[in-house]
N, C-alpha and C positions, 0 to 999 in steps of 0.2 A: 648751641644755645648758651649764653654769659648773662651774666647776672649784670643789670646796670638798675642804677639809683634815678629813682622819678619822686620829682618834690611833690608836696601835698599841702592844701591851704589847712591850718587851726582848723578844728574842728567847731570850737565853742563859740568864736566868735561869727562862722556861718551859721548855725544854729539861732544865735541871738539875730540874727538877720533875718531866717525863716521865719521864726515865731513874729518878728514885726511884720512879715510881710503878708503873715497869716491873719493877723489882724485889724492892719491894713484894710486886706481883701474883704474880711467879716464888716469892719466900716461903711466902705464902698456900700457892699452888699443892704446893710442896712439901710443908709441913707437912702437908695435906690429906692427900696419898696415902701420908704418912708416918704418920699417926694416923689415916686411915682417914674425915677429915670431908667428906663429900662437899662441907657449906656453906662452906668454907673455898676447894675446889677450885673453884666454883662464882663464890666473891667473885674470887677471884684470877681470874678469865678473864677476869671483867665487867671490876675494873681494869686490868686488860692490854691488855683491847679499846679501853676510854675514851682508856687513855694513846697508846696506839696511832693511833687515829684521833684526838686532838688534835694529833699529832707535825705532820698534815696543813698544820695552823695555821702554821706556820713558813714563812717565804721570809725570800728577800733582797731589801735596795736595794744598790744602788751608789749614789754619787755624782754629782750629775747627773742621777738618775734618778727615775720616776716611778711609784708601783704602783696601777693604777687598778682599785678595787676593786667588785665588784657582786654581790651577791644574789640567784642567780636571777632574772636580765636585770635587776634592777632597778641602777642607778650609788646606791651606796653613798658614796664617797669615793675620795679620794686621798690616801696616804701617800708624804712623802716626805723620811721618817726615814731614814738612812743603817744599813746594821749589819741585822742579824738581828733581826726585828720577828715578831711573830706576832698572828692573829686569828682569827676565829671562822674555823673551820676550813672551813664550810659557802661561806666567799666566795672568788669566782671572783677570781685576781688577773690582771693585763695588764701587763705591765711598758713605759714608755714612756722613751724615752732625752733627756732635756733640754737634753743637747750641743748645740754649735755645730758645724753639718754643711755642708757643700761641696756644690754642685750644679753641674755644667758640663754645660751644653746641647752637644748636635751641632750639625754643621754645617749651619745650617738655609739654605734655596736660598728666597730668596721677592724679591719685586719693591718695591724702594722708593718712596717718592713717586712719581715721573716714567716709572717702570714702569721700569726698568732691572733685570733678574736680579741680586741680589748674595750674597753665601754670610753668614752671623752667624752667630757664638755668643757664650755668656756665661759666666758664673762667676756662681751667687747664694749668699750666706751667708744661711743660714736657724737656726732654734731653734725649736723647741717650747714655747711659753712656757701653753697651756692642754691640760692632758691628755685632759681631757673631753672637749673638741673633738673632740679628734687622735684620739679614740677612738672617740665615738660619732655623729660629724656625717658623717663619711667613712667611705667603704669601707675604704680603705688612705692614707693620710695620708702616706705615701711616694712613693706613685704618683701621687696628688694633686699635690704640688709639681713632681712633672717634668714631667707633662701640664700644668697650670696655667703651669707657669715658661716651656716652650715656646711656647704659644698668647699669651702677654703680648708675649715678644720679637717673635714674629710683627706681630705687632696694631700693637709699640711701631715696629718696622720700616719700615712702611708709612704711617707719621706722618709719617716725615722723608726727605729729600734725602741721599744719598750725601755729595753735594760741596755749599759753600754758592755758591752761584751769586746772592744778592743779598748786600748790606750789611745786616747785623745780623740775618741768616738762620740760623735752628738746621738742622744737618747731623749725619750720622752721625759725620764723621771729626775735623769740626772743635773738635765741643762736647763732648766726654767727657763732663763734670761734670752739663752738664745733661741727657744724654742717659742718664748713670746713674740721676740721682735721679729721672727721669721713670719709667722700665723699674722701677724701686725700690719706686716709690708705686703704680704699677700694680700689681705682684705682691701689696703688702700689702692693697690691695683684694679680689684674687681669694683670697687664703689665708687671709683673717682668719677666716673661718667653721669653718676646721681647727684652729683653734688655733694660728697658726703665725705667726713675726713675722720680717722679713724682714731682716735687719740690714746687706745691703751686694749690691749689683747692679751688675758691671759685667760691658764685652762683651769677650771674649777673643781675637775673630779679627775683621774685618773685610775684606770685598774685592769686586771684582767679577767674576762668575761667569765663568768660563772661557772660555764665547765670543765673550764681549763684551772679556774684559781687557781684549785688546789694542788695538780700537779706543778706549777708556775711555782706556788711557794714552796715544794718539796726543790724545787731545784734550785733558786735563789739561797735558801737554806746550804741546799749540797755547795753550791758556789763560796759562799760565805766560811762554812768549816774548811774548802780547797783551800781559800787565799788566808786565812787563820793559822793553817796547818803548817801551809808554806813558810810562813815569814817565822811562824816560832822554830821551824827546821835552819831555817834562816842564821838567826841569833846564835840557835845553838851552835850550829857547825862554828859563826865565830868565834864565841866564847872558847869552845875545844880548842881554835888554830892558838888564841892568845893565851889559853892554858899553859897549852905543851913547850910553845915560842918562851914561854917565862921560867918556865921551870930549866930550859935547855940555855938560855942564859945564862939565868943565876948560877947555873950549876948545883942544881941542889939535889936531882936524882937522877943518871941516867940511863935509859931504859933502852929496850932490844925493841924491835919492831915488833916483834909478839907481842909486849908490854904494853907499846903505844896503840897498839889495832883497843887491846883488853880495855886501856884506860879509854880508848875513844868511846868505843862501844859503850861502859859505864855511864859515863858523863852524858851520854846524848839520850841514855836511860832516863838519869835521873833529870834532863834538861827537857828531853819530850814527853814525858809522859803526864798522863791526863792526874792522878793519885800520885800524893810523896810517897817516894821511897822509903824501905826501912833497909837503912849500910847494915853490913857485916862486917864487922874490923877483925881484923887479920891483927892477931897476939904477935903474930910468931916473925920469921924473916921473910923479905919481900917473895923468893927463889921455894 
């Protein structure tokens, strides 16, 4: 089922035709009972009724809007002239809204990668861009996208890791952009059959379920002091190597490997540790 365009007559200037015809009729009808014609009373009903039950013919568009038209179950068209439109009076109209609409998912409790319980939700920007779709492919094309939008997040959840725990790993918290456009492309998949195009997917809440938090940020924590630890173990050890390299240059003191081990140890004291140092200076000779 495709969406195709069916034209519609003005609406205001059938109207302004009804009402004379309504008048019209009321005339007839008059002069009938006034002279006594019955066929005069008789035309004037008939007109009265025609114009009457063509008034049917009349609806509205808004803007943004879509009037899906049908014939006795059969999909006729779609009108989506703005203003008071009118057609055969005998068509069933559907009115379908073209707006850009807002969808925010609940707080959905499901298990990511590695099975850890975490709570998501989203925000998806959706439109209606095929009426027909939206109209006859689906029961309800509203209900549609919140069940579909939720079952995606779900689906898109359970692809990935909370936290990135490798180098160049996609996570829920680290990658936004690609963990958008991934939930993004899924939903256009599941909605395309509604008529429905997906214009912007992101997640709104992210966390780890209540029983777990606290263990989760005890270990996030532990993570954070490992790779802290590491890189100022890091610095130091260089610093040391470009210590000793300079001093063994210049020539300014040269030392036994007992010395060197002593001086490493020192330096990596006063270079890792959490509290400054208080030195001891040696008065006397280095030996």
């Amino acid at each position: 089922m495709k969406e195709n365009t069916l034209r519609s007559a003005a609406g205001i200037p059938m109207l302004l035709a009804f009402i004379a015809a309504l008048m019209f009729g009321a005339y007839l009808i008059f002069n009938g009972v006034t002279l006594g014609a019955p066929a005069w009373i008789v035309g004037g009903l008939l007109v009265e009724i025609v114009a009457a039950f063509c008034c049917f013919g009349l609806y509205m568009v808004e803007p943004n809007q879509a009037a899906v038209v049908s014939l006795f179950g059969k999909y006729v068209g779609t009108v989506k002239e703005n203003g008071l439109r009118w057609n055969n009076p005998f068509y069933t109209k559907r009115k379908v809204s073209q707006r850009v609409r807002n969808f925010e998912s609940g707080k959905l409790k499901v298990n990511e990668l590695d099975g850890s319980p975490i709570e998501i939700a989203a925000v998806i920007v959706w439109q209606v861009v095929d009426s027909a779709e939206a109209v006859f492919n689906v029961d309800d094309y509203e209900s549609f996208v919140q069940i579909q939008s939720e079952s995606a997040l779900r689906a898109m959840a359970t692809s990935y890791p909370y936290d990135q725990h490798e180098e160049g790993q996609l996570s829920l918290r680290s990658h936004a952009a690609e963990i958008s456009a991934h939930l993004a492309q899924e939903l256009s998949e599941r909605l395309a059959d509604a008529g429905v195009q997906v214009l912007d997917a992101r997640i709104s809440h992210l966390a780890y379920a209540p029983e777990i938090a606290q263990a989760m940020l005890q270990r996030q924590q532990a993570n954070a002091i490992i790779a802290a630890r590491t890189r100022i173990v890091a610095g130091a050890v260089g610093m040391v190597e470009m210590a000793l390299a300079e001093l063994q240059k210049n020539g300014v003191v040269h030392l036994d490997e007992e010395r060197k081990a002593q001086m490493v140890s020192n330096l990596l004291v006063v270079l890792c540790g959490e509290r400054a140092t208080q030195p001891i200076v040696n008065a006397g000779t280095l030996y």
